[in-house]
NUMAR-79116 format. One record per residue: x, y, z of N, C-alpha, C in turn; residue in one letter. Coordinates in steps of 0.05 Angstrom, whole numbers, padded with zeros to 5 digits, always signed. Layout:
N
XYZXYZXYZA...
//
This chain:
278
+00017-00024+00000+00000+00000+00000+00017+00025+00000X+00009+00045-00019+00025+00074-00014+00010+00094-00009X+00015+00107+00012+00002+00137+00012+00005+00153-00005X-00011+00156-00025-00007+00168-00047+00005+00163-00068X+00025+00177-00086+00028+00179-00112+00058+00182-00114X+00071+00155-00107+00105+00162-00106+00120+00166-00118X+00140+00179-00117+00156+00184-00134+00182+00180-00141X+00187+00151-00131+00203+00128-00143+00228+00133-00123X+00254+00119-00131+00270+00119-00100+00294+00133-00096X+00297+00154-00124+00303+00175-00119+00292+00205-00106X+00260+00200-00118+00251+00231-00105+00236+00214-00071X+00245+00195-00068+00238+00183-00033+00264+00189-00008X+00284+00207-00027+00314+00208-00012+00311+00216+00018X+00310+00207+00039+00311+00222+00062+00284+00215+00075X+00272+00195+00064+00244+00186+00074+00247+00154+00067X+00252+00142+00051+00244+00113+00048+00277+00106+00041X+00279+00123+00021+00324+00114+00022+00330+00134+00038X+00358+00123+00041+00379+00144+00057+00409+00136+00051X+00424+00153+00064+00450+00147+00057+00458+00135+00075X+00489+00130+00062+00503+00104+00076+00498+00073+00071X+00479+00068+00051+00476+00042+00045+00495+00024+00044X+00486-00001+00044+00506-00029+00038+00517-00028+00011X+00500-00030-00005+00515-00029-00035+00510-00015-00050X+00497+00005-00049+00492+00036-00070+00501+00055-00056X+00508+00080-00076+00523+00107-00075+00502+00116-00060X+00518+00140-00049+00497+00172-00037+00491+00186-00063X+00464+00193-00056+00455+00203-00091+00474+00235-00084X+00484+00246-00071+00487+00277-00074+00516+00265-00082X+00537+00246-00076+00563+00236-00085+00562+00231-00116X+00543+00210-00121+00548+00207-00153+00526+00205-00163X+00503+00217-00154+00483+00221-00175+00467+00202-00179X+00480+00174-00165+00460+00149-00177+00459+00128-00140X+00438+00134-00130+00429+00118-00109+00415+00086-00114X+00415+00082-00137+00403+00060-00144+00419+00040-00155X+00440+00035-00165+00453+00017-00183+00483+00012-00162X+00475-00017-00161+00502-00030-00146+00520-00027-00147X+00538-00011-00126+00570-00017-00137+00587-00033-00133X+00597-00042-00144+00610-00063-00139+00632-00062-00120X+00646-00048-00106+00670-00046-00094+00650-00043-00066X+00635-00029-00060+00616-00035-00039+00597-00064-00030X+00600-00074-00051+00589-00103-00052+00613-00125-00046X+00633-00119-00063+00654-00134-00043+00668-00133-00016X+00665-00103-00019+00673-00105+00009+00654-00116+00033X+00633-00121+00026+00613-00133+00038+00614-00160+00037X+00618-00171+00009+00625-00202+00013+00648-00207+00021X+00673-00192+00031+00696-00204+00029+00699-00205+00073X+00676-00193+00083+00674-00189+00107+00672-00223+00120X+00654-00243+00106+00646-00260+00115+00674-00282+00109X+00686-00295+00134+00709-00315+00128+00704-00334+00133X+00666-00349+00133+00661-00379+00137+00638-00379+00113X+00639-00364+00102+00617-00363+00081+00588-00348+00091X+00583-00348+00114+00555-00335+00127+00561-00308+00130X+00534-00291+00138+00529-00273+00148+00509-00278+00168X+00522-00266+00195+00499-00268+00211+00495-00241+00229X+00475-00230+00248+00473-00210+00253+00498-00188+00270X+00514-00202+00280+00529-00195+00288+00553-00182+00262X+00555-00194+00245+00571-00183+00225+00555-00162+00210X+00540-00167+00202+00517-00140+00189+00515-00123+00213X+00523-00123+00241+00526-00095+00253+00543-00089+00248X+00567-00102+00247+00601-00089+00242+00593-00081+00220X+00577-00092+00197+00581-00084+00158+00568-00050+00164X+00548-00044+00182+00535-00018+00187+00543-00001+00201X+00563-00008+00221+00584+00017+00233+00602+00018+00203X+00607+00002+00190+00634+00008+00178+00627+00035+00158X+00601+00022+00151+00591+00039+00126+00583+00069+00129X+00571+00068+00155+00569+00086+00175+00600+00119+00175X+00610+00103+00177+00651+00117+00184+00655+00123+00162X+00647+00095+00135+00656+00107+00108+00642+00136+00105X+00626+00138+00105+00596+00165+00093+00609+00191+00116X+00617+00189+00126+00625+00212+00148+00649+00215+00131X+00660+00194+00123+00696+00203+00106+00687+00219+00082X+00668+00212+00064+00671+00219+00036+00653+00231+00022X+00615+00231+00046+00598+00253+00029+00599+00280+00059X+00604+00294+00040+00601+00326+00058+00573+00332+00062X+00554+00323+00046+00522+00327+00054+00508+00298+00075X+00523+00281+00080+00507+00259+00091+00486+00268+00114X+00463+00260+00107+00441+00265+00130+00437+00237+00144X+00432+00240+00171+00416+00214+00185+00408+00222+00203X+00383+00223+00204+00350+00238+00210+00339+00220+00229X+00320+00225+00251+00312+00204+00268+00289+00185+00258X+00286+00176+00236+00273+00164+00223+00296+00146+00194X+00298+00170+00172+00318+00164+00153+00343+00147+00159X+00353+00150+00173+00377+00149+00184+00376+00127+00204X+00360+00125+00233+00363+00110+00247+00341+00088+00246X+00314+00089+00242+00297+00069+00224+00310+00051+00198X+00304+00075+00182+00301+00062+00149+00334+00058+00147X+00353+00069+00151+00378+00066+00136+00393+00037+00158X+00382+00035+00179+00388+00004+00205+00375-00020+00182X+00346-00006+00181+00333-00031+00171+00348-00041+00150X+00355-00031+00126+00366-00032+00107+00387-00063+00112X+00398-00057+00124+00420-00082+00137+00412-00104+00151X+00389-00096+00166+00380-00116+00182+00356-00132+00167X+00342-00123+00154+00321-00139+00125+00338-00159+00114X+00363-00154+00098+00372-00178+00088+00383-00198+00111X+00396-00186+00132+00404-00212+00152+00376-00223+00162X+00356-00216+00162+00337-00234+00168+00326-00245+00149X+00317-00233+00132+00295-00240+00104+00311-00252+00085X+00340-00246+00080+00341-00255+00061+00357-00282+00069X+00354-00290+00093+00360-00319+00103+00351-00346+00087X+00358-00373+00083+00349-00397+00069+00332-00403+00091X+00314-00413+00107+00306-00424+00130+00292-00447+00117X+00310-00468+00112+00304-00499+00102+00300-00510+00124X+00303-00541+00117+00295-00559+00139+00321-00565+00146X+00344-00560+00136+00365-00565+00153+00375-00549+00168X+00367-00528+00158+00373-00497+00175+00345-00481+00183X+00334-00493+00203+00311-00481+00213+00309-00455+00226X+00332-00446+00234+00339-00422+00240+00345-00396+00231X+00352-00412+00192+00367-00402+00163+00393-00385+00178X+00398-00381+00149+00429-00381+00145+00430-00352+00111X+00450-00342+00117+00452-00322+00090+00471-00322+00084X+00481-00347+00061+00508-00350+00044+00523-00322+00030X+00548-00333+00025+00558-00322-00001+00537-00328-00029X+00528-00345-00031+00517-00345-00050+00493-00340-00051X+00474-00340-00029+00460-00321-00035+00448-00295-00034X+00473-00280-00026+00482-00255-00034+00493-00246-00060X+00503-00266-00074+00511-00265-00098+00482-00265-00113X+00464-00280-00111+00438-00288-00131+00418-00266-00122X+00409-00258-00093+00399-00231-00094+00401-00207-00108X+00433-00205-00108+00448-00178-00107+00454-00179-00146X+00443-00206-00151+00450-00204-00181+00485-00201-00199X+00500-00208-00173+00515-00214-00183+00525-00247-00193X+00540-00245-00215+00540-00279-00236+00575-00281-00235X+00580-00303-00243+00609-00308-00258+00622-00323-00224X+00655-00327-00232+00666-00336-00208+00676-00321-00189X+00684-00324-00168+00709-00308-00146+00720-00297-00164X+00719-00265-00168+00755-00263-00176+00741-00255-00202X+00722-00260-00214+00718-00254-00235+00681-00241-00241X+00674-00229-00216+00649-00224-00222+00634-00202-00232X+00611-00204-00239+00598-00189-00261+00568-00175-00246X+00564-00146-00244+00534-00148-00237+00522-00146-00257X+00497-00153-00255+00477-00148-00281+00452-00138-00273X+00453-00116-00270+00429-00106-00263+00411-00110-00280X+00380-00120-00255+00354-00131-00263+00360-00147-00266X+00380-00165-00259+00377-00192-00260+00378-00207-00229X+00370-00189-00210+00372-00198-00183+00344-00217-00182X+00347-00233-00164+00326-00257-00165+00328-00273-00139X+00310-00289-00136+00302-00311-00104+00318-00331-00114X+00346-00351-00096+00354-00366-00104+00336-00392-00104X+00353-00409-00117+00340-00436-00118+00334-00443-00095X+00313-00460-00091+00306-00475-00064+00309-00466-00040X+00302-00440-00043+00302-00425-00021+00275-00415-00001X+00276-00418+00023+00251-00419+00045+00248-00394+00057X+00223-00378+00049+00228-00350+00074+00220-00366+00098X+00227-00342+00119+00216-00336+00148+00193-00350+00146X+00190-00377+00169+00162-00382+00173+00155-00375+00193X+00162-00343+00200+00156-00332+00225+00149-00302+00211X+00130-00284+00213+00131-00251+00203+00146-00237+00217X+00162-00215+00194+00177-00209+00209+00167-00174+00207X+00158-00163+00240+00154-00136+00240+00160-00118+00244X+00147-00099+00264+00165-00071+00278+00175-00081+00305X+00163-00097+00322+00164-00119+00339+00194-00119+00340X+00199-00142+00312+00232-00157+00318+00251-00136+00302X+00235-00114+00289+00254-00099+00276+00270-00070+00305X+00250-00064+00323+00256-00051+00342+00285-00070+00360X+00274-00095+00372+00298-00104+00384+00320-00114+00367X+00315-00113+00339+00341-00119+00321+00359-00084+00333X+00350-00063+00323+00359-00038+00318+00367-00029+00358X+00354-00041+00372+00365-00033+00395+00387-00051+00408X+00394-00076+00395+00411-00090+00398+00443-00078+00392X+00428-00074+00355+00463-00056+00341+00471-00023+00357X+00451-00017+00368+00452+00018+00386+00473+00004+00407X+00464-00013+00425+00473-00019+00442+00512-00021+00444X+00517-00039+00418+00542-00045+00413+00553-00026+00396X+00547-00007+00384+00551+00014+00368+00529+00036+00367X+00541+00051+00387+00521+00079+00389+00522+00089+00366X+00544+00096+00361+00547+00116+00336+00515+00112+00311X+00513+00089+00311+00481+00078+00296+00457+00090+00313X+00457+00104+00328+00436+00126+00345+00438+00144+00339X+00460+00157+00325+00462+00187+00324+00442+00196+00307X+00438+00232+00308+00416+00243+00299+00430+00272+00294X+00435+00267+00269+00450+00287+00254+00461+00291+00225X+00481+00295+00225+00494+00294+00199+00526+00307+00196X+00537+00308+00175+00559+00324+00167+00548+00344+00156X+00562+00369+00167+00549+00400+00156+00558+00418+00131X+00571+00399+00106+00574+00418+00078+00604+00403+00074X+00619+00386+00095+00648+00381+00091+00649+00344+00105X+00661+00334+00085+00670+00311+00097+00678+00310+00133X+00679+00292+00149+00687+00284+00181+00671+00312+00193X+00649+00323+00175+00647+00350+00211+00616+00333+00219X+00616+00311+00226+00587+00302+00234+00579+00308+00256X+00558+00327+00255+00550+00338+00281+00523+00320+00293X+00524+00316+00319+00500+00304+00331+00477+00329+00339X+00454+00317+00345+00430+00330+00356+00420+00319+00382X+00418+00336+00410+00419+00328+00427+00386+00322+00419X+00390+00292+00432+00359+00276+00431+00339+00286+00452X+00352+00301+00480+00341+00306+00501+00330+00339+00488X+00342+00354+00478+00333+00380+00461+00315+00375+00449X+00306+00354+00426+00291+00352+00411+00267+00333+00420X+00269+00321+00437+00244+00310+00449+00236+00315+00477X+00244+00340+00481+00236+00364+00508+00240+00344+00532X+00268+00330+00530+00270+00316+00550+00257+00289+00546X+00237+00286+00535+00226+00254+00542+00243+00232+00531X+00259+00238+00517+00275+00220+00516+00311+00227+00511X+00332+00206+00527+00365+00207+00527+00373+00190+00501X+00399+00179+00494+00402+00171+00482+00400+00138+00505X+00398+00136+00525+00402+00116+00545+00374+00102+00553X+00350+00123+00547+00321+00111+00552+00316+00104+00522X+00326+00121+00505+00321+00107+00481+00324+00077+00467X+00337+00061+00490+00336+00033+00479+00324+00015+00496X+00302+00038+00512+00282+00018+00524+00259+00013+00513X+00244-00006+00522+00220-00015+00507+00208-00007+00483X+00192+00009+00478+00183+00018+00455+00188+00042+00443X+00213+00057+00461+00208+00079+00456+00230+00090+00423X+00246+00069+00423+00254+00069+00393+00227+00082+00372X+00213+00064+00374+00183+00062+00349+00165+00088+00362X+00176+00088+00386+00146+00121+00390+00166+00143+00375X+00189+00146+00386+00200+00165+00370+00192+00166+00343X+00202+00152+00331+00196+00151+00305+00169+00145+00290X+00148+00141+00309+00122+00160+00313+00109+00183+00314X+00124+00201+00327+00134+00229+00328+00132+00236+00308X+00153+00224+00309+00178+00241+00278+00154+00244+00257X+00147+00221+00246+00120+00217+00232+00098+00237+00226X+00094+00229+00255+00057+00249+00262+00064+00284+00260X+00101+00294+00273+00097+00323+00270+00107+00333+00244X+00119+00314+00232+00132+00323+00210+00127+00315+00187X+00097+00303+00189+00086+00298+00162+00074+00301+00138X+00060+00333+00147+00043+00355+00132+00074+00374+00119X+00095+00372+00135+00120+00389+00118+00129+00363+00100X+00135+00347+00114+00164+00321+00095+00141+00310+00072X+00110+00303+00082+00108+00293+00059+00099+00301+00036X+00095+00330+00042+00091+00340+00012+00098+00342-00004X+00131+00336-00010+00145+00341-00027+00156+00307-00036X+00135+00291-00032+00142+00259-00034+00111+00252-00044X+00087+00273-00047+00065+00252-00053+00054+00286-00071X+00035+00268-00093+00019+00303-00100+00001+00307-00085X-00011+00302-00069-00035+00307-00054-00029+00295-00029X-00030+00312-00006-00022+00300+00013-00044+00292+00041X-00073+00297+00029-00091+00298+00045-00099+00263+00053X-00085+00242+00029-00099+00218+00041-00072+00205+00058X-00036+00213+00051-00023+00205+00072-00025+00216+00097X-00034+00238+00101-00036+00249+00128-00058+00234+00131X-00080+00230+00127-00106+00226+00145-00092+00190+00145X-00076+00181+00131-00064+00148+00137-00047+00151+00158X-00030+00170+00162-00011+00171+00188-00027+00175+00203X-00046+00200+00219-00053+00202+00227-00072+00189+00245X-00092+00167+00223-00100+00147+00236-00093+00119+00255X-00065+00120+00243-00054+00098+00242-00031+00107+00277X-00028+00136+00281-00018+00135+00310-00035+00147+00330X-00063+00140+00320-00087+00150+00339-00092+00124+00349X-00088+00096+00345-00097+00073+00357-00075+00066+00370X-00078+00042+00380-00049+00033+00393-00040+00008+00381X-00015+00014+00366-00009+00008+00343+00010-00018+00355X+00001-00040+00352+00023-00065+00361+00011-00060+00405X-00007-00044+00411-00004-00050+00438+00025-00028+00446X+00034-00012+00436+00056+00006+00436+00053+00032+00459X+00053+00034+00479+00046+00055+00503+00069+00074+00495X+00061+00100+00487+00082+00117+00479+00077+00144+00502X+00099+00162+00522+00101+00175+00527+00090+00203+00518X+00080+00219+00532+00070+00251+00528+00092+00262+00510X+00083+00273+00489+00107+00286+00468+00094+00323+00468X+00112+00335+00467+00101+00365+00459+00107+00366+00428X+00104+00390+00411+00109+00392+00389+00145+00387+00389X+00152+00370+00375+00182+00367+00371+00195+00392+00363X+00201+00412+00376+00223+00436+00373+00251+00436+00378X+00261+00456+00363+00288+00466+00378+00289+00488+00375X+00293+00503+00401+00297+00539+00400+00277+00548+00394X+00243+00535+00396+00227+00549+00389+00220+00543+00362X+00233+00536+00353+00233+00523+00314+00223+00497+00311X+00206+00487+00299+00202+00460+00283+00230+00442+00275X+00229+00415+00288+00255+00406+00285+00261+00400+00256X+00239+00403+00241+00257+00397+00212+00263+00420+00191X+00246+00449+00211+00264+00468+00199+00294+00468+00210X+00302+00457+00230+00322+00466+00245+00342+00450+00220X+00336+00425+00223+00354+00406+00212+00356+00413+00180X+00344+00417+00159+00347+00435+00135+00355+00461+00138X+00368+00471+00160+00384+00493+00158+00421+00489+00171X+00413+00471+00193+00437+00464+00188+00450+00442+00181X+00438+00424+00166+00446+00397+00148+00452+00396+00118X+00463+00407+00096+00459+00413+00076+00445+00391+00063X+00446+00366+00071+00439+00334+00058+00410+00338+00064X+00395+00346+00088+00364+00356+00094+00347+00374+00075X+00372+00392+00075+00362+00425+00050+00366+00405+00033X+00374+00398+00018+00380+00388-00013+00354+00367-00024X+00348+00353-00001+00326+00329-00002+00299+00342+00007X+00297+00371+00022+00276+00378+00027+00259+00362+00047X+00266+00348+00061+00261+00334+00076+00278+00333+00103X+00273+00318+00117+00288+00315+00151+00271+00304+00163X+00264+00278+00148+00257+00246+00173+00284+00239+00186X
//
């Protein structure tokens, strides 16, 4: 289902993609957020030295990637949504989802190979080829016979916080490579939440509830042509209690009196550029 009328996964930059990915560019670096690169993809396969990936290594693959984007885009944004939601999930979807969960591996497992057959890459070690649109479900392969939601995606994302804060931050680099500035979380959620209560219970997913419900009549206008049926979908959707989710008293999310996503499109250039600041 989409709220509205999208506009594909470039004009979603800073709302559904973000930077820092596993194997695609920052669109403000080279222009192309969508097409695999390959030197990002090996260095991703060359991480695993028993052939698996398992969650613990896809946290190390997301600090790494993390450090790289602070080295080399001067605009990188990561937004308390963009950034610590969608750009976690990003890493944590394939270590779960794109697992085999056969009958010998009831638990599944996520090869070299099939990272190779997702990711559409063909040919041998040493000699490989991507072919984009040619990514595909490998052979004889079993999803999750378990759903996987916001539920296991919250204690996935408070797990990697835990062992690598730096994947909490809420900020960006400000116009220059290494100047990544943070946003005090206690400033922007009038206190109700530290970076230290933030990896209790639900309050990952209320935040980013928030973020949602105050910043949705600005962020999503410029992501749908009509924005009267995604708002009345957000809206409805954090008026119930969503999963049984008990979320804390929020005031309007400010800083200095300002709307936090004017704040952050003034001093993030990667926010201004995307028009956005989830």
């Amino acid at each position: 289902m989409t709220a509205g009328d999208p506009q594909g996964l470039i004009g979603s930059h800073n709302f559904i993609e973000s930077d820092s990915s596993n194997t695609r560019d920052d669109i403000y670096v080279t222009g192309n957020n969508h097409k695999l690169n390959m030197d990002n993809f090996m260095s991703w396969y060359n991480m695993s030295t028993d052939g698996t990936f398992d969650m613990d290594l896809m946290a190390k693959r997301a600090k790494l990637r993390f450090d790289q984007t602070v080295q080399s885009n001067p605009n990188f944004y990561y937004g308390p949504v963009t950034g610590l939601i969608a750009r976690n999930a990003g890493y944590i979807f394939p270590a779960r989802l794109f697992r085999n969960y056969s009958q010998d591996e009831p638990n599944g497992v996520l090869t070299k190979e099939h990272i190779r057959i997702f990711y559409g890459i063909y040919g041998e070690e040493g000699n490989f080829t991507y072919r984009e649109g040619w990514e595909r479900i490998p052979d004889n392969w079993y999803k999750t016979p378990v759903d996987f939601g916001l539920v296991q995606l919250n204690l996935d994302i408070i797990d990697w916080l835990s062992k690598y804060p730096e994947l909490g931050s809420i900020g960006g680099n400000t116009g220059t490579v290494n100047s990544f500035a943070g946003v005090d979380l206690g400033n922007l959620t009038g206190g109700v939440f530290n970076l230290g209560n933030l990896l209790e219970g639900n309050n990952l997913l209320c935040l980013a509830f928030e973020v949602l419900k105050f910043a949705g009549p600005n962020a999503l206008s410029g992501l749908f042509k009509s924005v009267a049926e995604p708002l009345e979908f957000i809206t409805n959707a954090l008026s119930v209690p969503l999963l049984n989710v008990t979320c804390p008293a929020f005031k309007d999310l400010q800083m200095g009196g300002k709307p936090f996503w004017e704040v952050m499109q003034n001093d993030f250039p990667g926010a201004m550029k995307s028009g956005g600041a989830f």
